[in-house]
MARFILO-593631 format. One record per residue (C-alpha): x, y, z. Coordinates in steps of 0.2 Angstrom, whole numbers. Example, Ala and Ser with C-alpha at 12.3 -4.5 7.8 and 13.67 -1.06 7.14 Angstrom:
2
+-------+-------+-------+
:    px :    py :    pz :
+-------+-------+-------+
:    62 :   -22 :    39 :
:    68 :    -5 :    36 :
+-------+-------+-------+
END
This chain:
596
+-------+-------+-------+
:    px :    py :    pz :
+-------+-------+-------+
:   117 :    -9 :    91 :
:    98 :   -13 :    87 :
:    83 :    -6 :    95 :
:    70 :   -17 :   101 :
:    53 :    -7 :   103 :
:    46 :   -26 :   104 :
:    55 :   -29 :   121 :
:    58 :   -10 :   128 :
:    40 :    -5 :   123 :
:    33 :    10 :   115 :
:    39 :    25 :   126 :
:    53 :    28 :   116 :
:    45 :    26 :   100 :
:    29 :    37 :   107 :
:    42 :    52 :   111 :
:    52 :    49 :    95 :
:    35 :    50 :    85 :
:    31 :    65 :    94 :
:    46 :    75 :    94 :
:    44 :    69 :    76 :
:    29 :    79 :    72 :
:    34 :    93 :    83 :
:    52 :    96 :    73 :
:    39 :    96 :    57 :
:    24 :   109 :    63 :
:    40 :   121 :    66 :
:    50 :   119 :    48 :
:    34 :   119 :    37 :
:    32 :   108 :    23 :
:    44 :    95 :    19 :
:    45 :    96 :     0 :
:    59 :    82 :    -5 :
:    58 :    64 :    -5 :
:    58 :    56 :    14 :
:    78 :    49 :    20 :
:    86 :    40 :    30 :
:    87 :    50 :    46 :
:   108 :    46 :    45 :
:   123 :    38 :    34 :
:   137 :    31 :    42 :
:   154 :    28 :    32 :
:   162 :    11 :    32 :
:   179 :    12 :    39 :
:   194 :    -1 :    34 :
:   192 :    -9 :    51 :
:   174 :   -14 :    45 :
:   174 :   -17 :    28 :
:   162 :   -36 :    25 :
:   176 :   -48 :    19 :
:   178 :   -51 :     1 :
:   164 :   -39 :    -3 :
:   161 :   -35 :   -23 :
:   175 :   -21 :   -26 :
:   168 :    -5 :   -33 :
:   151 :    -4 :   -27 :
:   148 :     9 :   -13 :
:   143 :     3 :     7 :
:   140 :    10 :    23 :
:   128 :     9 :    39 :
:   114 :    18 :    39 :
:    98 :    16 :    50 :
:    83 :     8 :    43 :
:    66 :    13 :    50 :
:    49 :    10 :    43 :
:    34 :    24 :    39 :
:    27 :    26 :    54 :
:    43 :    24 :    62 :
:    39 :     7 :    75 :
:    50 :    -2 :    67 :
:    69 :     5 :    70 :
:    86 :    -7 :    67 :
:   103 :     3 :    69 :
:   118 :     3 :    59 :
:   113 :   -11 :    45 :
:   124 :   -16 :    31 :
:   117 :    -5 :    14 :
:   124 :    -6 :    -3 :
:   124 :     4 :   -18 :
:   123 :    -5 :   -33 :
:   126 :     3 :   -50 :
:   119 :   -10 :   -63 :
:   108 :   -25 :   -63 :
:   126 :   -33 :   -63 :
:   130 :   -25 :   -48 :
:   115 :   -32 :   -38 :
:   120 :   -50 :   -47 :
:   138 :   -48 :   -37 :
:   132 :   -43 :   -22 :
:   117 :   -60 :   -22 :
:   133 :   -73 :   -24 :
:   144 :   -65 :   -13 :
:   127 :   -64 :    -1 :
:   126 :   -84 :    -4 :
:   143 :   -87 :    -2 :
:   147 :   -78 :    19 :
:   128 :   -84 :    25 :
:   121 :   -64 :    24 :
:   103 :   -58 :    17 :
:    98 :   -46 :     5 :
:    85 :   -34 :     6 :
:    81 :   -22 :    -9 :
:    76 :    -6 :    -1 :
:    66 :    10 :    -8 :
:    60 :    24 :     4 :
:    53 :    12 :    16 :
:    34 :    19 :    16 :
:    30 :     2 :    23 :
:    20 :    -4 :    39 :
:    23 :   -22 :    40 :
:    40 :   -31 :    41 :
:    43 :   -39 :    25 :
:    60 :   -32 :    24 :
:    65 :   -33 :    42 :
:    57 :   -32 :    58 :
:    68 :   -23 :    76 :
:    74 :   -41 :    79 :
:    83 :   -41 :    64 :
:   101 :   -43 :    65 :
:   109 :   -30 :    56 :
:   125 :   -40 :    56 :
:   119 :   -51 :    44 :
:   108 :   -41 :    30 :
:   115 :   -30 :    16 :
:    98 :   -16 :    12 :
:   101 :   -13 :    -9 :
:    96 :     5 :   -10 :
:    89 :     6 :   -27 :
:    85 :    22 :   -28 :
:   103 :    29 :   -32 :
:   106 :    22 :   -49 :
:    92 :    10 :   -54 :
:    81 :    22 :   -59 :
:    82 :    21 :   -78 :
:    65 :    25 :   -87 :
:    62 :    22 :  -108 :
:    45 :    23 :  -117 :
:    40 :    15 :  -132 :
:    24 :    24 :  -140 :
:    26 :    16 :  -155 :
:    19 :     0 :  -148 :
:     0 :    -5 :  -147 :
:    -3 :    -2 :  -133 :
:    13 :    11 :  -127 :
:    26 :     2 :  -115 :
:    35 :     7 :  -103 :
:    55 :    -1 :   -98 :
:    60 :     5 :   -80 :
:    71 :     0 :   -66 :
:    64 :    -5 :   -52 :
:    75 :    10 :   -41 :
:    63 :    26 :   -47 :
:    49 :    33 :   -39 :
:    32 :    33 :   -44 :
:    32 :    52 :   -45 :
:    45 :    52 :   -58 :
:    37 :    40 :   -69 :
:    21 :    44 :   -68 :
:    31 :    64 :   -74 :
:    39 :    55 :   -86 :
:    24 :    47 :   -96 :
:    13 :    63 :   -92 :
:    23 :    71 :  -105 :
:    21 :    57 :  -118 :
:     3 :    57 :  -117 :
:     3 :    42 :  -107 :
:    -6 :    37 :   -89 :
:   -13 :    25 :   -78 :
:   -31 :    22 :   -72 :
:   -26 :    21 :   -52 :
:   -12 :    23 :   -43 :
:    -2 :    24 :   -24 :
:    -6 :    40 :   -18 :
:    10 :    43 :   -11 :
:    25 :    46 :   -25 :
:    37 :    44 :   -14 :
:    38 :    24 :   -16 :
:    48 :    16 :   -28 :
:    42 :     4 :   -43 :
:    47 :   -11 :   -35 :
:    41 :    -8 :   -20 :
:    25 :    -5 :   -27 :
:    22 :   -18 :   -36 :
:    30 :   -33 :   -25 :
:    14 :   -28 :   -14 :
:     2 :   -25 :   -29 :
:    -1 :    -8 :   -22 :
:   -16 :     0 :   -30 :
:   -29 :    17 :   -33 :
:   -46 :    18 :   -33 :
:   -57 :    14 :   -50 :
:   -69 :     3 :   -57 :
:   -79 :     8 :   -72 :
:   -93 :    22 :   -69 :
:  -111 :    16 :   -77 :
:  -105 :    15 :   -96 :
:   -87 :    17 :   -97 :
:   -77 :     7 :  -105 :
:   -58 :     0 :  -100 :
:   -45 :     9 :  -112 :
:   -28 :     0 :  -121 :
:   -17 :     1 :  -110 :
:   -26 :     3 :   -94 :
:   -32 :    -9 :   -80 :
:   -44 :    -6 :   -67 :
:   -33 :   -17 :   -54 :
:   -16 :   -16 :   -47 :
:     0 :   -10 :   -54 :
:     6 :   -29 :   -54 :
:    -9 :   -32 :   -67 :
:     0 :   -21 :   -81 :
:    17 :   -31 :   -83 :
:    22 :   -38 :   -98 :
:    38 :   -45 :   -94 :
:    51 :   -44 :   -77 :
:    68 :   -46 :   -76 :
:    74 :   -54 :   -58 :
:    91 :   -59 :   -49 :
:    87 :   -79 :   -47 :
:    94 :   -96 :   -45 :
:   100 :  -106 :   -57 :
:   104 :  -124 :   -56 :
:   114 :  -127 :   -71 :
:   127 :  -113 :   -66 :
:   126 :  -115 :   -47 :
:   125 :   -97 :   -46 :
:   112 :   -82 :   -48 :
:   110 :   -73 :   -63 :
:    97 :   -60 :   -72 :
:    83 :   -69 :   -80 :
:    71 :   -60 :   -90 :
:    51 :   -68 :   -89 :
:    37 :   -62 :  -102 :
:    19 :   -61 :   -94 :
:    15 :   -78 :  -106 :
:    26 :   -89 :   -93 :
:    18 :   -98 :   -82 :
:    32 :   -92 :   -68 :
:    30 :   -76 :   -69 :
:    14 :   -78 :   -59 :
:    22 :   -82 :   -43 :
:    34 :   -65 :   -47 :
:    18 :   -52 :   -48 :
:    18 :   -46 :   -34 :
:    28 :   -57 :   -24 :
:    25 :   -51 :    -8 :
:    47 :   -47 :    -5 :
:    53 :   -63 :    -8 :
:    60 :   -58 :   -24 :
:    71 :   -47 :   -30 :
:    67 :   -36 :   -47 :
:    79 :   -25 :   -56 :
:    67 :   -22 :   -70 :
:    49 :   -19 :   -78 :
:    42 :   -18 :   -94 :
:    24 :   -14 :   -93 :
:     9 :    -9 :  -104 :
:     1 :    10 :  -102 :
:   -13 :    18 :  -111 :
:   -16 :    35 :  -114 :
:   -18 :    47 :  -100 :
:   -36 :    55 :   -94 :
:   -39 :    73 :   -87 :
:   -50 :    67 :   -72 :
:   -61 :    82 :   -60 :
:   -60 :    76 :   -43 :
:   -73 :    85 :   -31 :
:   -73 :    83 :   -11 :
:   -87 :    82 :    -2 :
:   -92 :    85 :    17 :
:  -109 :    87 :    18 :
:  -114 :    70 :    16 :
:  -116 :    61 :    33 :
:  -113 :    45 :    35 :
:  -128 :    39 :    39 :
:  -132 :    43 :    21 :
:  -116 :    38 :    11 :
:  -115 :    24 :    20 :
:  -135 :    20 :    19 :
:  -137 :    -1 :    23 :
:  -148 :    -6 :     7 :
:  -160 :   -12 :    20 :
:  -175 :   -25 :    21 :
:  -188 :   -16 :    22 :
:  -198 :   -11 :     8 :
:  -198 :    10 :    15 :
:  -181 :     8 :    17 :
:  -176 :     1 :    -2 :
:  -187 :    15 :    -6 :
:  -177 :    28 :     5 :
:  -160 :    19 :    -4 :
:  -163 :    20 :   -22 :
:  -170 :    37 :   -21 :
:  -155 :    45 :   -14 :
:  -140 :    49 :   -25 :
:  -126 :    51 :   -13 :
:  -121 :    36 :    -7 :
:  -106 :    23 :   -12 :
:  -113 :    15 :   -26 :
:  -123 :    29 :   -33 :
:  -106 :    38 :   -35 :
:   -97 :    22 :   -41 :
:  -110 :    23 :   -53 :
:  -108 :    37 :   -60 :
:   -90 :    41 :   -59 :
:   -82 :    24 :   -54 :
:   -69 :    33 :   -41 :
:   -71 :    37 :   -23 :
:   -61 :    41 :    -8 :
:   -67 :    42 :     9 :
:   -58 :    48 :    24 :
:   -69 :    46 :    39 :
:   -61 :    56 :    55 :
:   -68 :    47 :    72 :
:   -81 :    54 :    80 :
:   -86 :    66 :    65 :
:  -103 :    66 :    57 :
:   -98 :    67 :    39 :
:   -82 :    58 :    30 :
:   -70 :    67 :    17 :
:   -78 :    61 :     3 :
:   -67 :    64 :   -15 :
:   -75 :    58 :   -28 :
:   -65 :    58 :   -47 :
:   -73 :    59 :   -63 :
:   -66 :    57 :   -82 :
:   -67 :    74 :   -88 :
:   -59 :    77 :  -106 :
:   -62 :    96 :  -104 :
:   -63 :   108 :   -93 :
:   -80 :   110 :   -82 :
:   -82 :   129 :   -78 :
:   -80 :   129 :   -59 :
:   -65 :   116 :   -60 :
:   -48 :   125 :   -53 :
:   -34 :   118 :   -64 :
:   -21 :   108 :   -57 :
:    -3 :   105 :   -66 :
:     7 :    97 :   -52 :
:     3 :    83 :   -40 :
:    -2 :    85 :   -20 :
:   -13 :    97 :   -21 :
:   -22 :    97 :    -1 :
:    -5 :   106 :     7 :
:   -15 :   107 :    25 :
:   -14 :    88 :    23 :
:     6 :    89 :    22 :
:     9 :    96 :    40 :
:     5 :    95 :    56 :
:     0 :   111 :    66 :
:     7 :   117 :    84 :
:   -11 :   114 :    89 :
:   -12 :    97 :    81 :
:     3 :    92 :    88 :
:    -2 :    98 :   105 :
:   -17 :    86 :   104 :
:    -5 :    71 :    98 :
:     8 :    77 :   114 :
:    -8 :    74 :   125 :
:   -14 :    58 :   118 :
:     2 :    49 :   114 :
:    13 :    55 :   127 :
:     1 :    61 :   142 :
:   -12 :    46 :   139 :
:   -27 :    61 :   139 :
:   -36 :    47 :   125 :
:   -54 :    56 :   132 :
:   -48 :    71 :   121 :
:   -49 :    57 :   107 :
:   -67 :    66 :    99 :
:   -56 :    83 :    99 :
:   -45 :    77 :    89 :
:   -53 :    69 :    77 :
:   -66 :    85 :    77 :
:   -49 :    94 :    74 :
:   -42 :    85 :    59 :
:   -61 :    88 :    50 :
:   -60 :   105 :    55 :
:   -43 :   106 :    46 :
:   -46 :    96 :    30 :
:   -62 :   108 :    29 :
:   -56 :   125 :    30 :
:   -41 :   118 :    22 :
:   -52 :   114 :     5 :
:   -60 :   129 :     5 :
:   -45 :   143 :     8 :
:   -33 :   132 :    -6 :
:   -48 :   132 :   -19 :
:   -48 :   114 :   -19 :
:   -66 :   106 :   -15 :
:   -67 :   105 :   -36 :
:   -50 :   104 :   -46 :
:   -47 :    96 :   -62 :
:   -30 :    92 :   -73 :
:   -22 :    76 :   -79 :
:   -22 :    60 :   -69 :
:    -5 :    60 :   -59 :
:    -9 :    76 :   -52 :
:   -26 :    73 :   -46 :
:   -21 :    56 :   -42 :
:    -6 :    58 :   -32 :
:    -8 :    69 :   -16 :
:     2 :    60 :     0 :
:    19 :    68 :     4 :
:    30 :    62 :    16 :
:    28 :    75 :    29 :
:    12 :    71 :    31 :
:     5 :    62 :    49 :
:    11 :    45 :    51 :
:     0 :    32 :    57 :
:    -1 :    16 :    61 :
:   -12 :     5 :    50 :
:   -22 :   -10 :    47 :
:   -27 :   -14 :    28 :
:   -37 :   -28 :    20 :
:   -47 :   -29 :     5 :
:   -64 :   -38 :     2 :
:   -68 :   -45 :   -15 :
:   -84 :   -45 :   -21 :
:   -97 :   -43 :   -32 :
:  -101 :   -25 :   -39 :
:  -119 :   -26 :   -32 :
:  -115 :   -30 :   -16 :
:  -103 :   -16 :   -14 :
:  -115 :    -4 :    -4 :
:  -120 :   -20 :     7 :
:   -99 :   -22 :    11 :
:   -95 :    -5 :    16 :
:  -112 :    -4 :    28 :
:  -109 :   -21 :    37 :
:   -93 :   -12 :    41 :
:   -96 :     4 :    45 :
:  -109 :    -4 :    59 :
:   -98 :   -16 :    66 :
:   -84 :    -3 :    65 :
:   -97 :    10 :    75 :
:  -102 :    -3 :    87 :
:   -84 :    -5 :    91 :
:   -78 :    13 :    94 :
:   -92 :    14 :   104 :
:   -93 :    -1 :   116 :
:   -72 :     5 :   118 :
:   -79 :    21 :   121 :
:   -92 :    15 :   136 :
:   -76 :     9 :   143 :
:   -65 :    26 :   143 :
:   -53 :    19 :   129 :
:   -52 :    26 :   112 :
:   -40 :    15 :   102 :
:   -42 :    24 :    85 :
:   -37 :    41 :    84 :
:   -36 :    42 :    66 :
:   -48 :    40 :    49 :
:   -55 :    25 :    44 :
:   -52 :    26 :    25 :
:   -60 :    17 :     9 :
:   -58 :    13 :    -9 :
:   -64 :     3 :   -22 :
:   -55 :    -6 :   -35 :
:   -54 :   -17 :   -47 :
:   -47 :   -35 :   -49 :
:   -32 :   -40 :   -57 :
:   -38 :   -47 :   -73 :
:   -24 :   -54 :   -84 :
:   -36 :   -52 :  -100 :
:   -33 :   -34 :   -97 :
:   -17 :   -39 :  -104 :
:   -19 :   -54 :  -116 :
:   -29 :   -68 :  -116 :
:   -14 :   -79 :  -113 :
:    -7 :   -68 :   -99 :
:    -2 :   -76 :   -81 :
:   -12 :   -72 :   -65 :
:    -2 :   -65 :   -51 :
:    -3 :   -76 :   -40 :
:     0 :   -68 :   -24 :
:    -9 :   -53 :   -26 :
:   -22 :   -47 :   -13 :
:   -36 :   -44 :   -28 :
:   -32 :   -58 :   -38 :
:   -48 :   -65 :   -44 :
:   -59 :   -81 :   -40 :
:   -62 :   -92 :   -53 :
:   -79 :  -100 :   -45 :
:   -82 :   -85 :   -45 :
:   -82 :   -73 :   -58 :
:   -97 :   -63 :   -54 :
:   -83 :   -55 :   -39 :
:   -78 :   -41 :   -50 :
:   -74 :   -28 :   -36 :
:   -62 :   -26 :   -19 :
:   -66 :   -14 :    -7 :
:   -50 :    -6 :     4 :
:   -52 :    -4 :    22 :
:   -38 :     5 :    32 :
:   -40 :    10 :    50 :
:   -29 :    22 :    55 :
:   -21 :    27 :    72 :
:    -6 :    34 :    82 :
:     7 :    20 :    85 :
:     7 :    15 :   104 :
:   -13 :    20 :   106 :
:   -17 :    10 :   120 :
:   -30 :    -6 :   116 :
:   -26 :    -2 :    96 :
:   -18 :   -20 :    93 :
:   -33 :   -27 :   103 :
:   -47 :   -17 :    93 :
:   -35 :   -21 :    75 :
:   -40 :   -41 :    81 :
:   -57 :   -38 :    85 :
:   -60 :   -31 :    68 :
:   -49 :   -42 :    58 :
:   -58 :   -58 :    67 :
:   -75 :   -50 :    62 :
:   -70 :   -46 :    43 :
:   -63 :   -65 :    43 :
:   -78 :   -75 :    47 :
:   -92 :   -61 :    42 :
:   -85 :   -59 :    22 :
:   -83 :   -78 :    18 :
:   -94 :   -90 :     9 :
:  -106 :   -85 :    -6 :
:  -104 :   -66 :     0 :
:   -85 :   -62 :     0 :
:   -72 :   -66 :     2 :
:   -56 :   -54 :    14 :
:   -36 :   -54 :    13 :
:   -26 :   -44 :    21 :
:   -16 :   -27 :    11 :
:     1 :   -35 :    12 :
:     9 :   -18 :    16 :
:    -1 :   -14 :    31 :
:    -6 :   -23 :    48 :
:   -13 :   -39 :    49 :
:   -11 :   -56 :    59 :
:   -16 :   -47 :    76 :
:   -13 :   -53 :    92 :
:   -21 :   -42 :   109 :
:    -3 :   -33 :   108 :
:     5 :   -33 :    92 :
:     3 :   -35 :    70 :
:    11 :   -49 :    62 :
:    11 :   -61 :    77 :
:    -4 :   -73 :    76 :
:     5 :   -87 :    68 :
:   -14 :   -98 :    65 :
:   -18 :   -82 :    53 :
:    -2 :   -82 :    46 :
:     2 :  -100 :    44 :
:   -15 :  -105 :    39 :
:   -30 :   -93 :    38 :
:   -22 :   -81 :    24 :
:   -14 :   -98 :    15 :
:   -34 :  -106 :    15 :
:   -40 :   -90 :     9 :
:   -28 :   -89 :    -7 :
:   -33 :  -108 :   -11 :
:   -51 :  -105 :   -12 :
:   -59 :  -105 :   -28 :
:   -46 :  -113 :   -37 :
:   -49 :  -124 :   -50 :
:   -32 :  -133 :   -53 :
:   -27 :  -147 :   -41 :
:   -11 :  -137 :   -37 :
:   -16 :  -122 :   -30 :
:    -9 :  -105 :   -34 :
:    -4 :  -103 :   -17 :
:     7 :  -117 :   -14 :
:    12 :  -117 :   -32 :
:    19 :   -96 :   -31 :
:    29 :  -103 :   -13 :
:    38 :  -118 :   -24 :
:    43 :  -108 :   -39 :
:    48 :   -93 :   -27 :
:    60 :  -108 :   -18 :
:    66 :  -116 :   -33 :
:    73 :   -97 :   -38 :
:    80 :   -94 :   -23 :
:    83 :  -108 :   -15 :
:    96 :  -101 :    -1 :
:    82 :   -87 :     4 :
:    93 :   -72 :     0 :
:    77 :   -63 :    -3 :
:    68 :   -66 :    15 :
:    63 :   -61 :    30 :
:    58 :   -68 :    49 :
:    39 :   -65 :    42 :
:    41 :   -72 :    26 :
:    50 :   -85 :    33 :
:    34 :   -90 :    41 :
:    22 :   -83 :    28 :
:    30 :   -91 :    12 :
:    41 :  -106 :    20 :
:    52 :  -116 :    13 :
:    48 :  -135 :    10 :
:    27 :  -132 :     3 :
+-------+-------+-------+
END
């Protein structure tokens, strides 16, 4: 039996959410790795017909992050070894079902499977049993890394902390798997302060950017079968395999690293965003005003390279973190030696969950402003009473700070790619069409966003921080453009808010229309975060089929030299090596078709 929030609407998902967050501001801190909320063993009388023998399957209930997308009892295997996941693929091909590799599902978007789905006819691939093998090679120049797609980003992040070894930026959230990660090029927060320079090892874009080779389950013609193939980054194939958006399936990585970084990461929130966010201005007074301050985006990218901001609606002052390369200890620093270090960010309150109760369930959305005065007020006294307005230690633990029992949200994400000098420029045109908006919603009694509006600031994903002859993936959100190679920068946009806030979806398309036509031509250009919302209609993400079928697919084939376009080119080689569409989805169906 499936549930369909889609058709039945949001009341049950609104009181599921909140008795949600209710059951977790009574038990505390969730401290382990977020499950399936229940297992259901295959009996005899169920068993899938000729099913590889030996690997392990049952039922169990998928549901997404922020919990709006719920499909009961679907098929979920358990493979052992990359041979196992091979099995399961031909027997997939061979009785018409799909397959669907799954981590811990801290995912918005459907890329997996959507509440339509029919559980009958998917097999999930939990890869976090067994797939989870990790080795380190420190004897190469620079260090690599060999792991199965199945383990966390926490675990391998622990495991090369205690070689010596590190990444630049990462997910903040450890809870997602490798593969997961990188079929959606997740990425951190850095770009190089004033001065620095990019370490072996390292890169300034996404995770995707560091692979050297991949080994993936595909298609081949010869056999008439699938089989593991193994692709170095020096294939022109491999581009389309990057970050290939869930229409692939990856057993295995081997990707470069570099030595780690102690890092100091300072929060701020007595900056208002009038300043932080400062427009450069056209008046000569207000250049002046500009350049002489010291505290806005660019001057911290500038001198550190790494910010976060977490801007609560109806707040005067964002959450500001901003991280630094610190070798040694500065004296006011409080030392860190584990990750997720903000614990009032990891549960939610009887009082917050009252406000949630009121908003979600009661439709009190006036008490909007509270609430987002409350979650401040939180983060605030919460910096202050754990020490934490100033910390320093190695990179994963100032780097990774999301646990899965913190608020769940539903989100939108896009990232626009730019040059670094116009970086200041694209975060105030936002924040003042964003503004505008609250407020015209507000003028009208609704209040469609609840949660922080939240930004970061990247790099692109450069294969020449690999090697000169490296493949560009070709599906990743920051992959470069080659007219353009003074766009150096993306800037992250994430909106947050409840699920089921009335007019959300509607203010989601709003903005995303906005952020289409205003960051296009010499200026910018926008894509949307593949793991988040996007292709809004008035009532729902993933739904505008013009965004989907052609404004995305334009976007990726601007600036591109070849006659082929990477776009087209990435759909082709991802249909050639899987040909039956094992590895796909109702939205990827439409996103990445068959027949380009």
């Amino acid at each position: 039996m499936e549930r369909n929030y889609k058709k039945k609407g949001f009341a049950s998902s609104r009181r599921k959410f909140i008795s949600d967050m209710v059951m977790l501001s009574t038990s505390g801190i969730v401290v382990g790795g977020w499950s399936p909320i229940y297992q259901i063993s295959a009996n005899a009388s169920e068993t899938l017909v000729n099913f590889p023998v030996g690997i392990s399957i049952y039922r169990q209930a998928y549901e997404n992050w922020s919990r709006e997308i719920f499909v009961d009892n679907v098929w979920t295997a358990v493979p052992k070894t990359p041979d196992d996941i091979v099995s399961i693929v031909n027997w997939a091909r061979s009785n018409d079902y799909k397959i669907r590799p799954r981590g811990y599902m801290h995912n918005w978007s459907p890329l997996t499977m959507d509440s339509d789905s029919k559980a009958s006819s998917v097999v999930l691939l939990d890869m976090t049993k067994n797939l989870t093998a990790v080795s380190i090679d420190t004897a190469s120049k620079p260090a690599r890394v060999t792991a199965q797609t199945g383990v966390s980003m926490g675990a391998l992040l622990e495991k090369l902390e205690a070689k010596g070894l590190g990444m630049t930026a990462v997910p903040a959230p450890g809870d997602i798997t490798l593969g997961g990660a990188l079929a959606i090029g997740a990425h951190g927060t850095a770009v190089p302060a004033k001065g620095e320079k990019l370490l072996s090892g390292h890169t300034y874009g996404s995770l995707s950017n560091l692979i050297l080779s991949l080994s993936a389950v595909v298609y081949d013609e010869t056999k008439r079968e699938y089989i593991l193939r193994t692709f170095s980054r020096e294939e022109a194939d491999i581009s389309a395999f990057l970050a290939h958006v869930g229409r692939a399936c990856i057993v295995e990585v081997t990707m470069q690293v570099g030595e780690n970084q102690r890092l100091r990461c300072r929060s701020y929130i007595n900056i208002s965003a009038n300043e932080l966010f400062a427009k450069p201005g056209a008046s000569r007074r207000a250049i002046e005003s500009f350049r002489r301050s010291k505290r806005t985006i660019e001057s911290f990218l500038d001198k550190s390279g790494r910010i976060e901001v977490i801007w609560f609606p109806f707040t005067s002052n964002p959450w500001l973190k901003v991280w630094s390369v610190r070798p040694n200890k500065p004296l006011f620093s409080r030392i860190v030696t584990k990750a997720y270090n903000y614990p009032f960010s990891d549960w939610i309150s009887i009082e917050l969950s009252d406000l949630i109760k009121r908003i979600v369930i009661d439709n009190e959305v006036t008490i909007t402003p509270v609430f987002g005065q409350k979650q401040l007020a939180i983060a605030t006294a919460g910096l202050v009473a754990t020490h934490s307005l100033d910390i320093w230690g190695w990179s994963k633990n100032l780097l990774q700070y999301i646990r899965p029992s913190t608020l769940r949200v539903t989100a939108n994400g896009y990232a626009v790619v730019t040059s670094r000098a116009n970086v200041q420029r694209v975060i105030s045109d936002f924040i003042e069409n964003y503004q505008e908006r609250i407020n015209a919603y507000q003028k009208q009694n609704q209040y469609p966003i609840n949660g922080p509006l939240e930004i970061r600031v990247s790099g692109l994903d450069n294969p020449n921080d690999v090697s000169p002859s490296s493949a560009t993936a070709a599906l990743s959100v920051i992959k470069p453009r080659l007219d353009r190679p003074d766009w150096d920068i993306a800037v992250w946009f994430d909106i947050l808010t409840l699920p089921g806030t009335p007019h959300a979806n509607k203010f989601y398309r709003e903005t995303e229309q906005w952020m289409f036509s205003h960051y296009a031509g010499s200026y910018a250009t926008m894509r949307p975060e593949w793991s988040k919302g996007w292709a809004y209609t008035d009532s729902a993400a993933w739904e505008d089929y013009t965004t989907i079928s052609t404004t995305i697919p334009n976007i990726y084939r601007e600036g591109q030299i070849s006659q082929e376009k990477d776009w087209d080119k990435a759909i082709k080689t991802l249909n050639k090596y899987d040909p039956n569409r094992i590895f796909s989805s109702a939205l990827l169906d439409k996103l990445l078709p068959s027949g380009v």
